[in-house]
DSSP file (Angstrom, degrees, kcal/mol; ACC not computed):
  #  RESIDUE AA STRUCTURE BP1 BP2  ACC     N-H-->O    O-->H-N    N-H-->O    O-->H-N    TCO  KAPPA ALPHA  PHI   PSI    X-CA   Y-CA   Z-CA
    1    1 A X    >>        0   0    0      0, 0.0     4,-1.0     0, 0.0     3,-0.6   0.000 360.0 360.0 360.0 -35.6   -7.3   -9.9  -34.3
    2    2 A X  H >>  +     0   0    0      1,-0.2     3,-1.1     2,-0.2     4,-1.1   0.882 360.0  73.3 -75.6 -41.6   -4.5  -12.3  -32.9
    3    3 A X  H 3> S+     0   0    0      1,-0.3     4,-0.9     2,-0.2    -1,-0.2   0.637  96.0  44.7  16.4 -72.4   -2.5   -8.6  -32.6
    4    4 A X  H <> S+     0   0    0     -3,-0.6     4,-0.7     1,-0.2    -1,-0.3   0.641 105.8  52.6 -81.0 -29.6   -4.3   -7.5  -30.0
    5    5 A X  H <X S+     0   0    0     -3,-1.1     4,-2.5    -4,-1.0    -2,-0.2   0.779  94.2  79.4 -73.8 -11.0   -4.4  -10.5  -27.6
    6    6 A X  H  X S+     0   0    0     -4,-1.1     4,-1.9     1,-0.2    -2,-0.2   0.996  95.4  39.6 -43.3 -82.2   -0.8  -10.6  -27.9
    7    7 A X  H  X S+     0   0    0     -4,-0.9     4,-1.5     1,-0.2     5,-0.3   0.908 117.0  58.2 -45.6 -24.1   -0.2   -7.5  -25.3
    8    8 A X  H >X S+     0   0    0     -4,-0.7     4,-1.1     1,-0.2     3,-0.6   0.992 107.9  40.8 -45.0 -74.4   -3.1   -9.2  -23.4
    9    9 A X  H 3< S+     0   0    0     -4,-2.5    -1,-0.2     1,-0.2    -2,-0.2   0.428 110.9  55.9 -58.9 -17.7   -1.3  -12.5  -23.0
   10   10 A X  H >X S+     0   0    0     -4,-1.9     3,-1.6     2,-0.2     4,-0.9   0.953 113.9  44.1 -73.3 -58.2    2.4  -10.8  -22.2
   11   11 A X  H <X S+     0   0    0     -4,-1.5     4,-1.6    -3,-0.6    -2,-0.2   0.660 115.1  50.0 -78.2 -23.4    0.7   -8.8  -19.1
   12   12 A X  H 3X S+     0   0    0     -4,-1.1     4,-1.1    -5,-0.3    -1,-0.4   0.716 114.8  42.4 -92.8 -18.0   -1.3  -12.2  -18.1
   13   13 A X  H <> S+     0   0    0     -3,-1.6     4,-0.7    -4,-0.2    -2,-0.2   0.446 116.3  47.3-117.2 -25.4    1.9  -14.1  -18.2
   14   14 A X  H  X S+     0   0    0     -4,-0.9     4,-0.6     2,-0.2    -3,-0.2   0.908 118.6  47.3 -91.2 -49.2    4.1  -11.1  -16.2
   15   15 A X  H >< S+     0   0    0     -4,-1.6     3,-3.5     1,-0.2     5,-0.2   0.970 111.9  40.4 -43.9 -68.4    1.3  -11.0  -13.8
   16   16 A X  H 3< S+     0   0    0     -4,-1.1    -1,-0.2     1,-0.2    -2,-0.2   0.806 110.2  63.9 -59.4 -20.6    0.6  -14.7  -12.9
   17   17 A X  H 3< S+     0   0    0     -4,-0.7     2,-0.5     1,-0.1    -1,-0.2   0.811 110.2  44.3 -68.8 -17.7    4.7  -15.2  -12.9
   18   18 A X  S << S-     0   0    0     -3,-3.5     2,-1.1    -4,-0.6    -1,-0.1  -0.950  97.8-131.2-132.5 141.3    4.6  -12.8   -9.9
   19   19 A X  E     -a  114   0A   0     94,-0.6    96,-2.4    -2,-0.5     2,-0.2  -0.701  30.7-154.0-103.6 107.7    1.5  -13.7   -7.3
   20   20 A X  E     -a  115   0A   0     -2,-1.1     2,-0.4    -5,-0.2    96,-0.2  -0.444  15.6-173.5 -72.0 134.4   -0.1  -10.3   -6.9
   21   21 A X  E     -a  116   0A   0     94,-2.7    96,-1.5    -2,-0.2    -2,-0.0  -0.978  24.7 -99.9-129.3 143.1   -2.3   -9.0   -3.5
   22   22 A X        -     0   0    0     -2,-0.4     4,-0.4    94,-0.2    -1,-0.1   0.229  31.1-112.1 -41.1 176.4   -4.0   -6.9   -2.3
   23   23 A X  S  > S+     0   0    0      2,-0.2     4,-1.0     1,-0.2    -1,-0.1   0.605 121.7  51.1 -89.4   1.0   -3.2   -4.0    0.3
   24   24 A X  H  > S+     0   0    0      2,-0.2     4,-2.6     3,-0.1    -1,-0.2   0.865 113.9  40.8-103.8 -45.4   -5.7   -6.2    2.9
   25   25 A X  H  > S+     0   0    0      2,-0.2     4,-1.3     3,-0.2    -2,-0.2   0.461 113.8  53.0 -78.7 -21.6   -3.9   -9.6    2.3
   26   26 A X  H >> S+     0   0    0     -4,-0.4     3,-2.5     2,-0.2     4,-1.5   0.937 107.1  54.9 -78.4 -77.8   -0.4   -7.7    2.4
   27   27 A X  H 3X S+     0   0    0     -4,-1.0     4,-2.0     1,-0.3    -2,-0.2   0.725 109.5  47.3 -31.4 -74.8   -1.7   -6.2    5.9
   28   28 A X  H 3< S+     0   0    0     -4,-2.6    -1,-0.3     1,-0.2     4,-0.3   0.830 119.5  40.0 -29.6 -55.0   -2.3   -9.9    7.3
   29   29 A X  H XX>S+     0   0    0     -3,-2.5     3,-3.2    -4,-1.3     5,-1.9   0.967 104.7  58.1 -66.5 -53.1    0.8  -11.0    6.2
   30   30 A X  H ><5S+     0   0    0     -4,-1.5     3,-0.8     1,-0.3    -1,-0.3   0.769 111.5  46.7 -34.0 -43.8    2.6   -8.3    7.0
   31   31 A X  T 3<5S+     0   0    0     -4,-2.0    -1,-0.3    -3,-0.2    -2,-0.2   0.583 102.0  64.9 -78.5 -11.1    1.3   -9.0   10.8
   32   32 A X  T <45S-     0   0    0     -3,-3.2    -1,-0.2    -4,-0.3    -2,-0.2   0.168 135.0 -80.9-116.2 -10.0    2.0  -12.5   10.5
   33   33 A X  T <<5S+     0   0    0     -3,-0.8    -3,-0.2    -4,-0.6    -2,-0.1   0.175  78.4 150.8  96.8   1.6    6.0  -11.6   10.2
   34   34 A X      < -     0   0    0     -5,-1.9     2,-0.6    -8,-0.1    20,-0.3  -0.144  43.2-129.7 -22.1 141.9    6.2  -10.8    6.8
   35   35 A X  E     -b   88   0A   0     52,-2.5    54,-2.9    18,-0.1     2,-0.5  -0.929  11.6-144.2 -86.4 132.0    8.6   -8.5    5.8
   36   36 A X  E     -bc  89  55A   0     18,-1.5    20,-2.4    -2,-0.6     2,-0.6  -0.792   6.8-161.6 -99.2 140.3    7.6   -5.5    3.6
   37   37 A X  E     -bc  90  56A   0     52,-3.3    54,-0.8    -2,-0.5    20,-0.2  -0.819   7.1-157.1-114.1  92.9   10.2   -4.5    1.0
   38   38 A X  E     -bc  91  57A   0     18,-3.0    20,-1.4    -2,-0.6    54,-0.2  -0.595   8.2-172.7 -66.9 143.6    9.3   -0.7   -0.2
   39   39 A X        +     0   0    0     52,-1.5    21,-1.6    18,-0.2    22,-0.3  -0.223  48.3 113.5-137.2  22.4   11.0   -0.9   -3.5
   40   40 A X  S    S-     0   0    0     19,-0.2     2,-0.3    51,-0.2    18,-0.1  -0.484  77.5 -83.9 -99.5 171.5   10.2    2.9   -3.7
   41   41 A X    >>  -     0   0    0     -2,-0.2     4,-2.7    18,-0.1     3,-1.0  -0.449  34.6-115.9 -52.9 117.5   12.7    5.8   -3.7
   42   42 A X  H 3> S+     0   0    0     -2,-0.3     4,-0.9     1,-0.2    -1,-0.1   0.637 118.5  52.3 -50.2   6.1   14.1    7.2   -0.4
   43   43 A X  H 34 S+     0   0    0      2,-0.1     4,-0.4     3,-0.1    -1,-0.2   0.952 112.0  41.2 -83.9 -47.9   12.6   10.2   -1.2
   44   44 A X  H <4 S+     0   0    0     -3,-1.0    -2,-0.2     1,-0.2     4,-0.2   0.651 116.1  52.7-105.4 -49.8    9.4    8.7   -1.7
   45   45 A X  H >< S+     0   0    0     -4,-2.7     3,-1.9     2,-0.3    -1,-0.2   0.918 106.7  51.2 -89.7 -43.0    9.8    6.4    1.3
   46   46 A X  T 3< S+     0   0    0     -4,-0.9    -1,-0.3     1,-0.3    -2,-0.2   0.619  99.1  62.0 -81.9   5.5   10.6    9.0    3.7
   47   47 A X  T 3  S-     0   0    0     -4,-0.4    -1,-0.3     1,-0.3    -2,-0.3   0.361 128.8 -35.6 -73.9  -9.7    7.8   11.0    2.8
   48   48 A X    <   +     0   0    0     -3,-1.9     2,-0.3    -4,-0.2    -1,-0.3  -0.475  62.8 179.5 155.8 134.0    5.5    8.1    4.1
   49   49 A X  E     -E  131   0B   0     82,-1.4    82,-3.5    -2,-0.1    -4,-0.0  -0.994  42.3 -71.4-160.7 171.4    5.3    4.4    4.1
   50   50 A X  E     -E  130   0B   0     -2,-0.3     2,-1.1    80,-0.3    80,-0.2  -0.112  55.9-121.0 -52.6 134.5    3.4    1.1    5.2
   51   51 A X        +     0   0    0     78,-2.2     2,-0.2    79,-0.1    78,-0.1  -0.881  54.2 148.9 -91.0  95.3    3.7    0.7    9.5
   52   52 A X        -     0   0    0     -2,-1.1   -16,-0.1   -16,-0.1   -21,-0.1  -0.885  57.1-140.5-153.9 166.5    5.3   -2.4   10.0
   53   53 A X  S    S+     0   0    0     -2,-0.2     2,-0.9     1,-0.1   -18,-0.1   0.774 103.7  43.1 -65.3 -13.7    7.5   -3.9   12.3
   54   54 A X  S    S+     0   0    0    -20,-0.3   -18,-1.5   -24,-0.2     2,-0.3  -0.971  82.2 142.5-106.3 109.0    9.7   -5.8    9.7
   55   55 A X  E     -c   36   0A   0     -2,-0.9     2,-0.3   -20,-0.2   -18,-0.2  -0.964  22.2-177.6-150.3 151.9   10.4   -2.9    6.5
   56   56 A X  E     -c   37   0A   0    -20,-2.4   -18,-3.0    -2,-0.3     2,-0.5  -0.970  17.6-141.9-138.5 150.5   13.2   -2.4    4.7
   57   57 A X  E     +c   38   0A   0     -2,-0.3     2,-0.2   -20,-0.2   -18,-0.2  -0.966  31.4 154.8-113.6 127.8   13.7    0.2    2.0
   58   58 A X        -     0   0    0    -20,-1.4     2,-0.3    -2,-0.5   -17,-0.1  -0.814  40.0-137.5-147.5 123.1   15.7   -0.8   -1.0
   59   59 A X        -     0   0    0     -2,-0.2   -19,-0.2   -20,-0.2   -18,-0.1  -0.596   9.6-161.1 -81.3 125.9   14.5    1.7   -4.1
   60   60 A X  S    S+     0   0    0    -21,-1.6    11,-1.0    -2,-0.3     2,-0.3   0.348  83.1  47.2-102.0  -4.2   14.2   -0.8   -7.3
   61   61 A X  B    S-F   70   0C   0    -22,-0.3     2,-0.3     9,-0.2     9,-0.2  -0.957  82.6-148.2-145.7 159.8   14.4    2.5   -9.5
   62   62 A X        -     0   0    0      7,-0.6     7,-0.5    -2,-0.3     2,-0.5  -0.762  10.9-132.3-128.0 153.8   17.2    5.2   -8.8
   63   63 A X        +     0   0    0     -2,-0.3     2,-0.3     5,-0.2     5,-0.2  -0.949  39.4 160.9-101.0 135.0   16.7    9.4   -9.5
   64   64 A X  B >   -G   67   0D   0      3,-0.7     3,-1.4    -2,-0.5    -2,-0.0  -0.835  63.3 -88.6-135.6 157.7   20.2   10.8  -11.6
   65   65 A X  T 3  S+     0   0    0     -2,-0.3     3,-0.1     1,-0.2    -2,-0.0   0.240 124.3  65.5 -42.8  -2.1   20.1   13.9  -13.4
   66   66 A X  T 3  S-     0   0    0      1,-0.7    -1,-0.2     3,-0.0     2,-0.2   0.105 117.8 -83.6-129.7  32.3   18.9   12.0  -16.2
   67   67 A X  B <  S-G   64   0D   0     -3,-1.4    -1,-0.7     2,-0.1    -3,-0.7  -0.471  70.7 -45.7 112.0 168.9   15.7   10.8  -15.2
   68   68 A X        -     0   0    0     -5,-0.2     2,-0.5    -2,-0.2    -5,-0.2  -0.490  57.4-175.7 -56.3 136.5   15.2    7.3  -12.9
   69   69 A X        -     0   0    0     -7,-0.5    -7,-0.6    -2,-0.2     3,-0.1  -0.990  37.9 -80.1-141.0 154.6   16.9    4.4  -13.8
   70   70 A X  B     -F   61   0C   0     -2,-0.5     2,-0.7    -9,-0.2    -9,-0.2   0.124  47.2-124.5 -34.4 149.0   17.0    0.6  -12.5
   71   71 A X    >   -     0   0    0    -11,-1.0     3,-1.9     1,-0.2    -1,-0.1  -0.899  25.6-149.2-104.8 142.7   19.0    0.9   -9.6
   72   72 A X  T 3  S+     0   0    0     -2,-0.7     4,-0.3     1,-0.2    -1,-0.2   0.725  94.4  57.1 -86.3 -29.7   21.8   -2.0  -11.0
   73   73 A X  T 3> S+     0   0    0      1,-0.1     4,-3.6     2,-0.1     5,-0.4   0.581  71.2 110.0 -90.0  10.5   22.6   -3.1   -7.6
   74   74 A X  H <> S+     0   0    0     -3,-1.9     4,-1.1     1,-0.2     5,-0.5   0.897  83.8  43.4 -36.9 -51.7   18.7   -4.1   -6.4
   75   75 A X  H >> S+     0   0    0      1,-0.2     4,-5.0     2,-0.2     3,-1.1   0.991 116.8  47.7 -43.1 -55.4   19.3   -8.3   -6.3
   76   76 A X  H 34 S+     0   0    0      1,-0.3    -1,-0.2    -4,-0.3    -2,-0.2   0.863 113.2  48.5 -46.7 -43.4   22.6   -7.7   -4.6
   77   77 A X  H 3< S+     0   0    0     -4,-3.6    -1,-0.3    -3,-0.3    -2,-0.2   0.657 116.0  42.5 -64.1 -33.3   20.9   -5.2   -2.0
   78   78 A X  H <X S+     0   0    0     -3,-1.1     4,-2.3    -4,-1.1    -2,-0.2   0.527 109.5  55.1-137.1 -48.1   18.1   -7.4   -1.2
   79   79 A X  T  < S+     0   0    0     -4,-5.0    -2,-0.2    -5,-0.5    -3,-0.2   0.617 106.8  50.4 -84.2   9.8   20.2  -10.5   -1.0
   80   80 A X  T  4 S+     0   0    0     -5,-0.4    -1,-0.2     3,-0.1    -2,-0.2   0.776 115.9  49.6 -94.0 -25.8   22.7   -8.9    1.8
   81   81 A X  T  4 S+     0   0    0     -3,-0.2     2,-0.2    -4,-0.1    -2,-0.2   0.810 122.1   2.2-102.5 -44.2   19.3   -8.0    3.5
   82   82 A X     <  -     0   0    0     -4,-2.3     2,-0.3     4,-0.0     3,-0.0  -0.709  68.8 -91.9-137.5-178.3   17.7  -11.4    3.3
   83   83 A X    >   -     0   0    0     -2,-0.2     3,-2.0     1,-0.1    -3,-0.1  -0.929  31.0-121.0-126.6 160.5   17.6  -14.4    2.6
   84   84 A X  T 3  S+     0   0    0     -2,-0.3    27,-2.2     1,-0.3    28,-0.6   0.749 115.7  56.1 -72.2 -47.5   16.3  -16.5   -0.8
   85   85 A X  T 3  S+     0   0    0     25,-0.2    -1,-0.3    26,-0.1     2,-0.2   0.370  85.2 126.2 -70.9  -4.3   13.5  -18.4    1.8
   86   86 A X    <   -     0   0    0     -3,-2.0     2,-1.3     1,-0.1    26,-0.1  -0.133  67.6-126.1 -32.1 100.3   11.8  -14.9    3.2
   87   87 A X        -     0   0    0     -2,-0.2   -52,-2.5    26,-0.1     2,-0.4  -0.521  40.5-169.1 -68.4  91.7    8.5  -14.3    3.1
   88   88 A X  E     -bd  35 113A   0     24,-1.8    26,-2.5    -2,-1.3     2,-0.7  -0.771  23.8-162.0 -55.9 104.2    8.5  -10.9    1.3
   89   89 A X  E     -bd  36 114A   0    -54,-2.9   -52,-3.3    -2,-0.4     2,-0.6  -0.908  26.1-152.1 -89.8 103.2    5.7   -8.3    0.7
   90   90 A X  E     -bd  37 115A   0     24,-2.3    26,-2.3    -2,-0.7     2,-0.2  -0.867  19.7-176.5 -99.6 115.4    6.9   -6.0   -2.3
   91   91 A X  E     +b   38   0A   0    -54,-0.8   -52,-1.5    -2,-0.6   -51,-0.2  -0.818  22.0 152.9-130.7-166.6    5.9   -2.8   -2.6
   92   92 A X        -     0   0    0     24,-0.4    28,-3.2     1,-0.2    29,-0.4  -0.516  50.1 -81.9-154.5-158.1    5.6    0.6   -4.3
   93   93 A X  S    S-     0   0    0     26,-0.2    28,-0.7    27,-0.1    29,-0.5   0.898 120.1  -2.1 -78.1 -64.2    3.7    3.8   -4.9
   94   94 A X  S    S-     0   0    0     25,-0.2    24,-0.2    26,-0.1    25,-0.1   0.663 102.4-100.2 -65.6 -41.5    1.4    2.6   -7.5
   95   95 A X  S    S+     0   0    0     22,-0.2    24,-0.2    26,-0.0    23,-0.1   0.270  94.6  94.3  38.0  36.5    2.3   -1.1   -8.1
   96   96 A X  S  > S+     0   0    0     22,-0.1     4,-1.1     2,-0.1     3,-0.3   0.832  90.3  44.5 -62.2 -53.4    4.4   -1.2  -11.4
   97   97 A X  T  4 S+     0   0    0      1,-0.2    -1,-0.1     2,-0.2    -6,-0.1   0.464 110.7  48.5 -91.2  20.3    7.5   -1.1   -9.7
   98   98 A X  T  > S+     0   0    0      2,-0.1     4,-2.3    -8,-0.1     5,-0.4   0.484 112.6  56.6 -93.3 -31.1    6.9   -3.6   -7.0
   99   99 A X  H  > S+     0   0    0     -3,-0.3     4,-0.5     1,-0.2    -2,-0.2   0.773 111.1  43.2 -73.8 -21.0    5.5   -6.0  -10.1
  100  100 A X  H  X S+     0   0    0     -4,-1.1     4,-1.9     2,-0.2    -1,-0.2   0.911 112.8  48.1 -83.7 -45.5    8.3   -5.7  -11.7
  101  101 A X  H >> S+     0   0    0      1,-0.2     4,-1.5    -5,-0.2     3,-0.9   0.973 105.5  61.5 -58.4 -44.7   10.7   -6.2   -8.6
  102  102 A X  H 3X S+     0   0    0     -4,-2.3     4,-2.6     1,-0.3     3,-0.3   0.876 106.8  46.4 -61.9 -48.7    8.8   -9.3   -7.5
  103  103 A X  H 3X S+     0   0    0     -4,-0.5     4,-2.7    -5,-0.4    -1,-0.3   0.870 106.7  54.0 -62.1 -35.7    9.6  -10.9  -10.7
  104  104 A X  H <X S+     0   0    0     -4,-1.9     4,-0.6    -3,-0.9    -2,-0.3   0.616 116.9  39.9 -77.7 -12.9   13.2  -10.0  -10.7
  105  105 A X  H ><>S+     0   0    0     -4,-1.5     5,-3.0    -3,-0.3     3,-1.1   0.860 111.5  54.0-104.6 -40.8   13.5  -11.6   -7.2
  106  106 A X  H ><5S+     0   0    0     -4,-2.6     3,-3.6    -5,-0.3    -2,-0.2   0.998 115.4  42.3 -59.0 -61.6   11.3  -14.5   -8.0
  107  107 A X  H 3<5S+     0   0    0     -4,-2.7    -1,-0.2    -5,-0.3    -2,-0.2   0.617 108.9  62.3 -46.7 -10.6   13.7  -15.1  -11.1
  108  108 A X  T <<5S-     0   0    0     -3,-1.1    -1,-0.2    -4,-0.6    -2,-0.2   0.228 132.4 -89.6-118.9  -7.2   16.6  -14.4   -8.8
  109  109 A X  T < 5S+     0   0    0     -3,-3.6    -3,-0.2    -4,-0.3    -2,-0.1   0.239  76.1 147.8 128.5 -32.9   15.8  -17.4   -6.5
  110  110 A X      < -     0   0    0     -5,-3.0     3,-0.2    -6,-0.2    -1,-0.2   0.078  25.7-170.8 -61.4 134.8   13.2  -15.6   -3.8
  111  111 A X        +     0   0    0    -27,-2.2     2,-0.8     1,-0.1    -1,-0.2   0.891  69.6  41.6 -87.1 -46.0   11.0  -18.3   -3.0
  112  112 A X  S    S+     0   0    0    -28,-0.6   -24,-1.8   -26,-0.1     2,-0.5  -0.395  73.5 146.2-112.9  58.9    8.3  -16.4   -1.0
  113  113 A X  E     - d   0  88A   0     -2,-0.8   -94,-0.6    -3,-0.2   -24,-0.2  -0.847  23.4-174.1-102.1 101.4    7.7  -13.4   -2.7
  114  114 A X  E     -ad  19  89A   0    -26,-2.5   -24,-2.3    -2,-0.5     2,-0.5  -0.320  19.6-140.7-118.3 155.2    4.1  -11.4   -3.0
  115  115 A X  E     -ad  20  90A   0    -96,-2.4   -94,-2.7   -26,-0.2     2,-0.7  -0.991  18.8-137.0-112.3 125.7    3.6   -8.3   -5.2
  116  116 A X  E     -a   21   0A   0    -26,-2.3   -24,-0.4    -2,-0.5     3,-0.3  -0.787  20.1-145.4 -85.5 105.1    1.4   -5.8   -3.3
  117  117 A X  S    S+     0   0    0    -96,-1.5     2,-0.9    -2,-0.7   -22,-0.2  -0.223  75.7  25.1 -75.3 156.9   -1.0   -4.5   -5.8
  118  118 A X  S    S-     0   0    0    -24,-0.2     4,-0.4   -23,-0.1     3,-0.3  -0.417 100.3-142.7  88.7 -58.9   -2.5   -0.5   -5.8
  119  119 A X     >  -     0   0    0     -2,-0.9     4,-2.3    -3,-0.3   -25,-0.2  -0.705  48.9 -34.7  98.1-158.8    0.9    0.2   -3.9
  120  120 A X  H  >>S+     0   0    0    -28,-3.2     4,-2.5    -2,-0.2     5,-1.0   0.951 135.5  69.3 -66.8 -48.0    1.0    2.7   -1.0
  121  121 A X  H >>5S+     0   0    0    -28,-0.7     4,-3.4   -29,-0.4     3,-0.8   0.887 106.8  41.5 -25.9 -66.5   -1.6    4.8   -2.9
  122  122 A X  H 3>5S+     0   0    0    -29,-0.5     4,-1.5    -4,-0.4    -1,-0.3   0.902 110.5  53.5 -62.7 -34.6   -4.1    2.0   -2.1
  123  123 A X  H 3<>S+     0   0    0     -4,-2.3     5,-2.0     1,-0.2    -1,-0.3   0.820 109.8  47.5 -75.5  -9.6   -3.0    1.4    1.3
  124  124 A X  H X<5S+     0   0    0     -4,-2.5     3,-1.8    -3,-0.8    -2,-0.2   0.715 111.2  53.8 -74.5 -43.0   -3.5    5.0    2.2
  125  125 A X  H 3<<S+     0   0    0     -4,-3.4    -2,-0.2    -5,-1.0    -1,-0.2   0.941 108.6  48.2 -72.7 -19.7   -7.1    5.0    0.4
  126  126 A X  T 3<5S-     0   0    0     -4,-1.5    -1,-0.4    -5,-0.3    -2,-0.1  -0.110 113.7-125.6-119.0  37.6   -8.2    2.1    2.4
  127  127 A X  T < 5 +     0   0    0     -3,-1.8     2,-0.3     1,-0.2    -3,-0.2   0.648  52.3 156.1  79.3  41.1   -6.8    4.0    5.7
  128  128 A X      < -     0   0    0     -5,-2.0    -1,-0.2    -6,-0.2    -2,-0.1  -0.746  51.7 -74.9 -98.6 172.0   -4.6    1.1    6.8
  129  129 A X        +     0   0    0     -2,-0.3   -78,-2.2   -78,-0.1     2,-0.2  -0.177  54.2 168.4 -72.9 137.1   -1.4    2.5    9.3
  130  130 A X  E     -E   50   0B   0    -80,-0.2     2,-0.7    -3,-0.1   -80,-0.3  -0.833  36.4-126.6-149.9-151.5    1.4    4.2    8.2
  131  131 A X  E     +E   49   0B   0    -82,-3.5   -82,-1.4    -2,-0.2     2,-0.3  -0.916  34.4 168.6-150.3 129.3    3.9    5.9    9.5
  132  132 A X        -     0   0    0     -2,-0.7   -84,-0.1   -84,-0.2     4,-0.1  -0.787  43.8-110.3-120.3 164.8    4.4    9.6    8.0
  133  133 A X  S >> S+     0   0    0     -2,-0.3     4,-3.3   -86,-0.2     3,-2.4   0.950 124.1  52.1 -35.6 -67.5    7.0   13.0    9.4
  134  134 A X  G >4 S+     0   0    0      1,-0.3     3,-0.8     2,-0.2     2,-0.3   0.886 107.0  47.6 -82.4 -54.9    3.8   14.7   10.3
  135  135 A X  G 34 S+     0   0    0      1,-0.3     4,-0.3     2,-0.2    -1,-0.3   0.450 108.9  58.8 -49.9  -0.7    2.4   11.6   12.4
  136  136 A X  G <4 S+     0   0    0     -3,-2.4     3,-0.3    -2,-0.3    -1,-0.3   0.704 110.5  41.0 -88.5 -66.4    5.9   11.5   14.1
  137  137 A X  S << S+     0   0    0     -4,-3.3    -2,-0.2    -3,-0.8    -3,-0.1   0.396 104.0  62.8 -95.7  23.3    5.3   15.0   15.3
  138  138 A X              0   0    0     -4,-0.2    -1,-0.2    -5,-0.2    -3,-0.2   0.615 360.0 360.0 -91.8 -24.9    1.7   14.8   16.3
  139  139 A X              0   0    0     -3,-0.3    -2,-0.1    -4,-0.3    -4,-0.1   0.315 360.0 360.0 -38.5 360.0    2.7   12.3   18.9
Protein backbone atom coordinates (compact mmCIF):
# COMPACT_ATOMS: atom_id res chain seq x y z
CA UNK A 1 0.00 0.00 0.00
CA UNK A 2 2.92 2.48 0.88
CA UNK A 3 3.69 1.88 -3.19
CA UNK A 4 1.22 3.64 -4.25
CA UNK A 5 1.24 6.83 -2.15
CA UNK A 6 4.73 7.15 -3.12
CA UNK A 7 3.91 8.66 -6.79
CA UNK A 8 1.16 10.56 -4.82
CA UNK A 9 3.57 12.20 -2.51
CA UNK A 10 6.48 13.05 -5.45
CA UNK A 11 3.56 15.03 -7.51
CA UNK A 12 2.38 16.71 -4.03
CA UNK A 13 5.93 17.72 -3.30
CA UNK A 14 6.72 18.99 -7.29
CA UNK A 15 3.47 20.82 -7.07
CA UNK A 16 3.57 22.65 -3.73
CA UNK A 17 7.58 23.48 -4.61
CA UNK A 18 6.06 25.48 -7.57
CA UNK A 19 2.81 27.78 -6.44
CA UNK A 20 0.32 26.82 -9.14
CA UNK A 21 -2.88 29.27 -10.45
CA UNK A 22 -5.33 29.45 -12.17
CA UNK A 23 -5.90 31.05 -15.75
CA UNK A 24 -8.26 33.84 -13.60
CA UNK A 25 -5.54 34.64 -10.97
CA UNK A 26 -2.84 34.62 -13.85
CA UNK A 27 -5.28 37.25 -15.67
CA UNK A 28 -5.19 39.65 -12.46
CA UNK A 29 -1.77 39.43 -12.21
CA UNK A 30 -0.94 39.55 -15.38
CA UNK A 31 -2.88 43.11 -15.39
CA UNK A 32 -1.20 44.13 -12.32
CA UNK A 33 2.35 44.10 -14.31
CA UNK A 34 3.13 40.66 -14.26
CA UNK A 35 5.02 39.35 -16.84
CA UNK A 36 3.82 36.24 -18.63
CA UNK A 37 6.66 33.84 -19.72
CA UNK A 38 5.02 31.40 -22.61
CA UNK A 39 7.48 28.63 -22.14
CA UNK A 40 5.79 27.08 -25.25
CA UNK A 41 7.40 26.57 -28.66
CA UNK A 42 7.55 29.35 -31.27
CA UNK A 43 5.58 27.47 -33.29
CA UNK A 44 3.04 26.94 -30.79
CA UNK A 45 3.31 30.57 -29.62
CA UNK A 46 2.86 32.07 -32.89
CA UNK A 47 -0.05 30.25 -33.59
CA UNK A 48 -1.77 31.99 -30.51
CA UNK A 49 -1.00 33.21 -27.13
CA UNK A 50 -2.15 34.94 -23.78
CA UNK A 51 -2.81 39.15 -24.64
CA UNK A 52 -0.60 40.83 -22.47
CA UNK A 53 1.29 43.82 -22.43
CA UNK A 54 4.46 42.30 -20.72
CA UNK A 55 5.05 38.47 -22.73
CA UNK A 56 8.01 37.03 -23.57
CA UNK A 57 8.49 33.77 -25.42
CA UNK A 58 11.32 31.57 -24.32
CA UNK A 59 10.27 27.72 -25.41
CA UNK A 60 11.32 25.50 -22.25
CA UNK A 61 11.20 22.34 -24.73
CA UNK A 62 12.95 22.58 -28.26
CA UNK A 63 11.57 20.56 -31.73
CA UNK A 64 15.00 18.58 -33.61
CA UNK A 65 14.51 15.96 -35.88
CA UNK A 66 14.56 13.74 -33.04
CA UNK A 67 11.67 14.64 -31.17
CA UNK A 68 11.47 17.80 -28.44
CA UNK A 69 14.08 18.19 -26.09
CA UNK A 70 14.84 20.56 -23.01
CA UNK A 71 16.02 23.46 -24.71
CA UNK A 72 19.63 23.48 -22.57
CA UNK A 73 19.91 27.19 -22.75
CA UNK A 74 16.18 28.02 -20.90
CA UNK A 75 17.88 29.55 -17.32
CA UNK A 76 20.36 31.42 -19.33
CA UNK A 77 17.48 32.79 -21.73
CA UNK A 78 15.33 33.84 -19.06
CA UNK A 79 18.01 35.36 -16.90
CA UNK A 80 19.30 37.82 -19.92
CA UNK A 81 15.46 38.64 -20.09
CA UNK A 82 14.94 39.31 -16.41
CA UNK A 83 15.75 39.62 -13.46
CA UNK A 84 15.84 36.89 -10.32
CA UNK A 85 13.12 39.56 -8.34
CA UNK A 86 10.34 39.50 -11.37
CA UNK A 87 7.04 38.72 -10.85
CA UNK A 88 6.64 35.89 -13.46
CA UNK A 89 3.50 34.16 -14.74
CA UNK A 90 4.72 30.74 -16.44
CA UNK A 91 3.00 29.30 -18.93
CA UNK A 92 2.24 26.60 -21.50
CA UNK A 93 -0.23 24.66 -23.71
CA UNK A 94 -1.43 22.36 -21.20
CA UNK A 95 0.48 23.04 -17.89
CA UNK A 96 3.22 20.34 -17.69
CA UNK A 97 5.76 22.38 -19.18
CA UNK A 98 5.20 25.56 -17.36
CA UNK A 99 5.20 23.23 -13.98
CA UNK A 100 8.16 22.11 -14.74
CA UNK A 101 9.79 25.44 -15.83
CA UNK A 102 8.52 27.19 -12.71
CA UNK A 103 10.51 24.83 -10.68
CA UNK A 104 13.62 25.07 -12.61
CA UNK A 105 13.50 28.93 -12.16
CA UNK A 106 12.34 28.84 -8.60
CA UNK A 107 15.55 26.45 -8.01
CA UNK A 108 17.52 28.83 -10.23
CA UNK A 109 17.01 31.84 -7.81
CA UNK A 110 13.48 33.34 -9.32
CA UNK A 111 11.87 34.68 -6.38
CA UNK A 112 8.46 35.48 -7.74
CA UNK A 113 7.46 32.84 -9.85
CA UNK A 114 3.69 31.42 -10.43
CA UNK A 115 2.94 28.32 -12.54
CA UNK A 116 -0.30 28.92 -14.60
CA UNK A 117 -2.25 25.83 -14.38
CA UNK A 118 -4.68 24.35 -17.58
CA UNK A 119 -2.17 26.41 -19.75
CA UNK A 120 -3.34 28.31 -22.81
CA UNK A 121 -5.92 25.42 -23.45
CA UNK A 122 -7.69 26.77 -20.28
CA UNK A 123 -7.34 30.30 -20.95
CA UNK A 124 -8.92 29.87 -24.35
CA UNK A 125 -11.88 27.69 -22.67
CA UNK A 126 -12.63 30.39 -20.24
CA UNK A 127 -12.64 33.00 -23.23
CA UNK A 128 -10.06 35.33 -21.66
CA UNK A 129 -8.04 37.66 -24.58
CA UNK A 130 -5.55 36.50 -26.76
CA UNK A 131 -3.99 37.56 -29.42
CA UNK A 132 -4.12 34.98 -32.56
CA UNK A 133 -2.95 35.63 -36.84
CA UNK A 134 -6.59 35.42 -37.62
CA UNK A 135 -7.55 38.21 -34.86
CA UNK A 136 -4.69 40.30 -36.36
CA UNK A 137 -6.40 40.20 -39.70
CA UNK A 138 -9.99 40.71 -38.66
CA UNK A 139 -9.05 44.06 -37.34
Amino acid sequence: MAVSVIPFLLLFLLSSSAATIDVHQAKALIQTGSLYLDVRTVEEFQNGHVDAVNILNIPYMLNTPNGKVKNPDFLKEVSLACNKEDHLIVGCQLGMRSLSATTDLLSDGFKNVKDMGGGYVDWVKNKLPVNTPLAKEEL
